[in-house]
N, C-alpha and C positions, 0 to 999 in steps of 0.2 A: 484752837478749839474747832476751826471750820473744818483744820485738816482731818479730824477725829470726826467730824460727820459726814465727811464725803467716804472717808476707809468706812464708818459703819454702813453708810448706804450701801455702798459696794458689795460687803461681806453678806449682806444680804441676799444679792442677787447670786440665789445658785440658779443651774441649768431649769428648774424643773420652775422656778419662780421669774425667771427671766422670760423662759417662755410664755409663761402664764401673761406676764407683763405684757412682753411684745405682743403676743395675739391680741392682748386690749388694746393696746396702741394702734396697732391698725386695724383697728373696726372701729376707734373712733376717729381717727384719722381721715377715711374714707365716709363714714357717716355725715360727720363735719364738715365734707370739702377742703379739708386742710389737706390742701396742694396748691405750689407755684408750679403751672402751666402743667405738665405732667407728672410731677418728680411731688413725692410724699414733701411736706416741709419740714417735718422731725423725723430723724434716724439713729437716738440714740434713745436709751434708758433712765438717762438721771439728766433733771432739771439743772442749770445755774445757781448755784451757791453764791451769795454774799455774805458776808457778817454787816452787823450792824456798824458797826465802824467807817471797814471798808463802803456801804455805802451813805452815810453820814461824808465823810470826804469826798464820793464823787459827787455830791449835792455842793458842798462850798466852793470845791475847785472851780465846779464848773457856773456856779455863780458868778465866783470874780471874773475868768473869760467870756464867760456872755456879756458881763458889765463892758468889759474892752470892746468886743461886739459891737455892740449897740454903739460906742462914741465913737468908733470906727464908722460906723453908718450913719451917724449925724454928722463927720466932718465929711463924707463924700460929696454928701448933699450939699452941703455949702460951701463946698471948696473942689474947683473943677480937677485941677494939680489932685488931690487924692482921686477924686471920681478914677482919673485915669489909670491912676495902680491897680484896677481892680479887672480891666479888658473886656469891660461890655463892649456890646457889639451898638450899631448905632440907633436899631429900634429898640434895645434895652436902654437905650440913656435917654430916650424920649421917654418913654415907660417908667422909669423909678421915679421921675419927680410927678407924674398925676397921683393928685391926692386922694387917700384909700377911705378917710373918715375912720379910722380909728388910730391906734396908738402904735400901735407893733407893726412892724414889719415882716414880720413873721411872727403870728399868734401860737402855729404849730410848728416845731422843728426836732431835728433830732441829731444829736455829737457822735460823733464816734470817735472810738478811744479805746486804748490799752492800759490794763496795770500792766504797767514794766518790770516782768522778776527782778534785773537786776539792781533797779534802785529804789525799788518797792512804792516807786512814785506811778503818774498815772501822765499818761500822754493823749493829749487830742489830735485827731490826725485828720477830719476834714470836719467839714460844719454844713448838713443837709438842709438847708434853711429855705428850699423852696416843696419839697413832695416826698416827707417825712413818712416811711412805711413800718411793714409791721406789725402797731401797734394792737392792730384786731388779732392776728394772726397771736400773737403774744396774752391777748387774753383769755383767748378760744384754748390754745396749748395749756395753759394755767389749770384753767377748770379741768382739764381734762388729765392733768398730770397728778392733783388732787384724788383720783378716782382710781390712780394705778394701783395694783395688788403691792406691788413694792411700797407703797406711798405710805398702804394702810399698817404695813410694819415699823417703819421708818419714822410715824407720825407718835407713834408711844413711847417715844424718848429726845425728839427733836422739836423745837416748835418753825413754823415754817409759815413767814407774813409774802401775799402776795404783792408783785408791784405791776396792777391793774394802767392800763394807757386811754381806752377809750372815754372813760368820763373828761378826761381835759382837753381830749379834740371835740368833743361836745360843749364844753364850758367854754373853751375858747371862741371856737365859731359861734357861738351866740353869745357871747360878752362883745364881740367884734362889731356884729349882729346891731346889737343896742344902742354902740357908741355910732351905726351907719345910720341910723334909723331915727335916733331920739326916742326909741318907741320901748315896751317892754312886753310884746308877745310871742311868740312861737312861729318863728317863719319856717315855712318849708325850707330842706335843705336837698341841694342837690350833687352827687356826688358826680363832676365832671372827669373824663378820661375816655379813651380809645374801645369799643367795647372787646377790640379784638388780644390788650395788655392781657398777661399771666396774675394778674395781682386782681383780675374779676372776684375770684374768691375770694378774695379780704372783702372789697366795696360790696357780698353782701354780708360780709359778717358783721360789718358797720352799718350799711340800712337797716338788719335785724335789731342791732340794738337801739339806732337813733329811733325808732321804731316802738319799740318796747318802751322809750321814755319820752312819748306820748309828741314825737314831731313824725311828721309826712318827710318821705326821705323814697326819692325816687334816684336812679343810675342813670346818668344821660350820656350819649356818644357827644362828643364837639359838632358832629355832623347833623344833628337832629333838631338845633338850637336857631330862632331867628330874632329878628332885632328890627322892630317895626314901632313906628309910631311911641318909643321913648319906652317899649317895652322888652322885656328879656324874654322869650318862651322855647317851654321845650313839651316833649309831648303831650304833659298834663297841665298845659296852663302856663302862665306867670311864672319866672325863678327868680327867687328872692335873695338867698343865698349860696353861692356857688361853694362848696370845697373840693377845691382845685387839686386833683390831681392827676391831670395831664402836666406836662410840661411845656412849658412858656415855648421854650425853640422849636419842640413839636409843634406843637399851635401854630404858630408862626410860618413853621416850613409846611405844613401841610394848607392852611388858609391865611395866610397873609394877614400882614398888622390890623387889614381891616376885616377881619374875623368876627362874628356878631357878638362873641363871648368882649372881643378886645374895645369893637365901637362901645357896646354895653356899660365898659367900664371906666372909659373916659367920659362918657358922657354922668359918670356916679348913680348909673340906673339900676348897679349890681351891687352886691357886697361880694367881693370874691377874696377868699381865703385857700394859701397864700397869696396876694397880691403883686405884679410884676416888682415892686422896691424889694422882694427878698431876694430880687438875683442879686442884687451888690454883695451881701453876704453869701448869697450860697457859693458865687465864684470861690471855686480854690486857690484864687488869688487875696483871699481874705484872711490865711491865714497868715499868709506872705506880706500882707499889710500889716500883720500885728506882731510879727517876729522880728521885720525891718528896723534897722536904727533909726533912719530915715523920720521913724512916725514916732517916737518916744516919750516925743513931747504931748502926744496923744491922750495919754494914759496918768494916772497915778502910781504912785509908789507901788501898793497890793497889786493892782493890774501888771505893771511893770514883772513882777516879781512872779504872778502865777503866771503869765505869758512865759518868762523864760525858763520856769519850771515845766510849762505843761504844754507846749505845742514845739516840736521837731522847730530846727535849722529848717526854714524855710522862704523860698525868693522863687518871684518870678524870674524865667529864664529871660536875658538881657546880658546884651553888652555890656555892663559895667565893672565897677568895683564894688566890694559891700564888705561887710563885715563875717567873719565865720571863728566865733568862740574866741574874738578877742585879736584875730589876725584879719589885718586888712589881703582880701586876695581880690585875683578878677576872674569874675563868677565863673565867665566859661572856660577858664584854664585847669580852675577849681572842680568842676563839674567832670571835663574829661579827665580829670586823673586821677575823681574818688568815685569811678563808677560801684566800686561793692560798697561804697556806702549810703549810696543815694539812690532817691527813686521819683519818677516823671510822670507827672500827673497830666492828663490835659485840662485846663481851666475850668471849661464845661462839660461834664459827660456823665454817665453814671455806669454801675452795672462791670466796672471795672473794666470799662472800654479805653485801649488807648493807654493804658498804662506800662510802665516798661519798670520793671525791677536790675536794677544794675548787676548786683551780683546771682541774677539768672542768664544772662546774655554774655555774650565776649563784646570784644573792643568794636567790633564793627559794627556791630547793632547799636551799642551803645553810639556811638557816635555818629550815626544816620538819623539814632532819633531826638540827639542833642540838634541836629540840622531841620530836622522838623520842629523844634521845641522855640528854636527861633523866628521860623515862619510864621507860627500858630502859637495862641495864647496858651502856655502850660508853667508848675510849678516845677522844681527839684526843691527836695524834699530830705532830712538827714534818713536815712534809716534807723528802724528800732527794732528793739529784742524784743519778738511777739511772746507771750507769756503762754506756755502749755500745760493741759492738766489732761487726767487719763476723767475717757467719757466709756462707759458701757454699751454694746451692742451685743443683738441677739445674733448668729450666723452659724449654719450648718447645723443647728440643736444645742447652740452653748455659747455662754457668755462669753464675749471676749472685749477686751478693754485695751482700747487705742488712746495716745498722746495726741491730743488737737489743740489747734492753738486758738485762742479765744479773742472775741473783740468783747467790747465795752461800749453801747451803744444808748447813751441815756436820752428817752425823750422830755422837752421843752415845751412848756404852755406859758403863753403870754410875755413871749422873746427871752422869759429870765428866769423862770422856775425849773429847776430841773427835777421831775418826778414820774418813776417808773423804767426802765431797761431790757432794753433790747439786747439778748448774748447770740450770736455768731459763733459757730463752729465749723475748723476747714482744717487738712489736712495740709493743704498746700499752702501760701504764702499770701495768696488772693484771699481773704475771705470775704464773699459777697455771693447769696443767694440766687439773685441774679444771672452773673456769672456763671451758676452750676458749680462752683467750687466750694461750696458752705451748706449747712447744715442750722436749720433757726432750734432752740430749747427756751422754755421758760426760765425766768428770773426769779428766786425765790430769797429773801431773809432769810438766812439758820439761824436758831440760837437753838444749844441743848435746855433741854427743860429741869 
């Protein structure tokens, strides 16, 4: 049935209505600010399709996996032997155990993942658990995809639920808020990051709305902030609540562990969301902890079972031996001789830095960066069949419809709920916005009416 509403969306869109679309598309595009650094953030015609089904499953999947998550990050904590699996650096392993005053470790985060055409199941393929993006951008696109001349055809025989992200980074940050405070008011929120990042444009789509639902919500540089006399301040006063979206090794490398935002927070004078403990998960060695035999005993049966369903053959690179689908090998003999099926992540990085796809490269490459992968904390990773669907664009005065390949990107409030989606669209193998190889679209429920 979804297939039968994506052909009728399509069949809709002739040259003369495609146009009409796209011209609305970028006037509101441009109206809205909806651009990453220079580059439009939407370039196609039609929204993300889900069925009800399809995302009914990736809500339970990814339940069970966050459950492993979670007791993954409660044995790091108390057991130094895991801590280590996971390749913090050494001002990160000071940093996870000061206490945050609330429960989560990550209140906001977001999965990424593929439904796998070929086994119609769904794969998670890194876990964003410290500086979860998007989600403004994702609800700005929403409203705005509602308003397309196509939409308004399209809507008298389809029904179409949105999957809205910004209320549960507000819900979260102030439930985090409460449980920091004891207290039950409306703290200022303050959105930290570089003011020089490409993602300014999201931070005010989100002060507009933190805004609209009656909190003080100011954009601070790291640079603007001091730490005096047991207080937090940034241009306007007092910060109450930080949401963090600069990144911890930025911070770090730029102003050192004694940074006022980091004194701040050892001293529990801030509430900062995410909190340095969500690097033990965000590492991509997390998911290398929950795929390992090694950790098994970790887990329960369900977990067991949606782990091995739903996260790639994955290990940190190492000397050893391990296990791969049931045969004992050793890693790095296994690694250099299944280069087209594997791919090398570096532990920490984002933006698709640093990444090496086996069968884009020949044997030399691959194996220069299998020598860097031992040097430097990274995963290998099994490879997976990206799932493609044809997305519309306007070009030259007429519709045309290319096969892209899609991620699945669900976000996370309160480390375990999974509600609302981020879709990704690229042509090439990297999809990541970032990177300049991707294309963001709304997420919408179909059902025909």
């Amino acid at each position: 049935m979804l297939r039968d509403g994506i052909e009728h969306y399509h069949s809709l869109l002739t040259d003369e209505l495609g146009g009409e679309t796209q011209h609305q598309l970028d006037a509101q595009l441009r109206s809205r600010g909806l651009f990453f650094g220079d580059r439009a953030l939407c370039t196609v015609l039609r929204p993300r399709f889900l069925s009800p089904t399809q995302y009914r499953f990736l809500q339970e999947r990814g339940s069970l996996v966050l459950r492993a998550f979670r007791k993954a990050h409660h044995a790091a904590l108390a057991d130094p032997g895991v801590l280590e699996q996971f390749g913090l650096l050494d001002w990160e392993r000071e940093l996870v155990h000061v206490p945050t005053g609330f429960r989560d470790a990550s209140p906001v985060s977001r999965l990424d993942a593929f439904f796998v055409a070929e086994s119609g199941g769904l794969k998670f393929t890194e876990y964003n658990a410290e500086t979860p993006a998007g989600g403004g951008y994702n609800d700005v696109l929403t409203e705005l995809f509602f308003g397309l001349p196509v939409m308004r055809q399209f809507l008298r025989t389809w029904d179409v639920r949105p999957l809205p992200a910004r209320h549960n980074v507000l819900h979260a940050l102030v439930d985090a808020y409460e449980q920091w405070s004891g207290r039950r008011d409306r703290p200022a929120i303050s959105i930290v990051d570089w003011s020089d990042v490409p993602t300014q444009s999201e931070f005010l789509l989100f002060q507009d709305y933190f805004t609209r639902q009656g909190f003080a919500c100011e954009i601070i540089d790291p640079g603007e902030v001091s730490y005096e006399g047991g207080a937090l301040r940034g241009p306007s006063g007092v910060i109450q609540l930080i949401y963090k979206r600069v990144l911890l090794h930025e911070l770090v490398e730029r102003g050192g562990t004694n940074h006022p935002i980091l004194r701040a927070f050892r001293d529990g004078a801030v509430c900062m969301v995410n909190p340095p403990a969500c690097k033990i998960l965000h590492k991509k060695a997390s998911l290398a902890v929950l795929h390992d035999e090694r950790n098994a005993a970790l887990f329960d049966d369900d977990e067991r079972e949606a782990i091995a369903l739903s996260i790639p053959w994955t290990r940190i690179v190492a000397d050893r031996r391990t296990n791969h689908e049931g045969t004992d090998v050793d890693l790095l003999e296994f690694s250099a001789a299944h280069r087209e099926q594997l791919v090398l992540k570096p532990n920490d990085d984002y933006g698709g830095k640093g990444i090496v796809l086996g069968w884009e490269v020949d044997d030399t490459v691959w194996q220069a960066a299998l020598r860097t992968a031992l040097r430097e904390p990274y995963i290998v990773q099994q490879r997976i069949g990206l799932p493609r669907e044809p997305y519309p664009s306007f070009t030259g005065g007429h519709v045309v419809f290319t096969d892209r390949m899609v991620d699945t990107a669900p976000y996370v409030a309160y480390g375990g709920n999974v509600d609302g989606c981020l879709s990704r669209l690229a042509t090439a193998a990297l999809l990541n916005v970032t990177a300049g190889t991707g294309t963001q679209t709304p997420t919408f429920i179909a059902e025909a009416r």
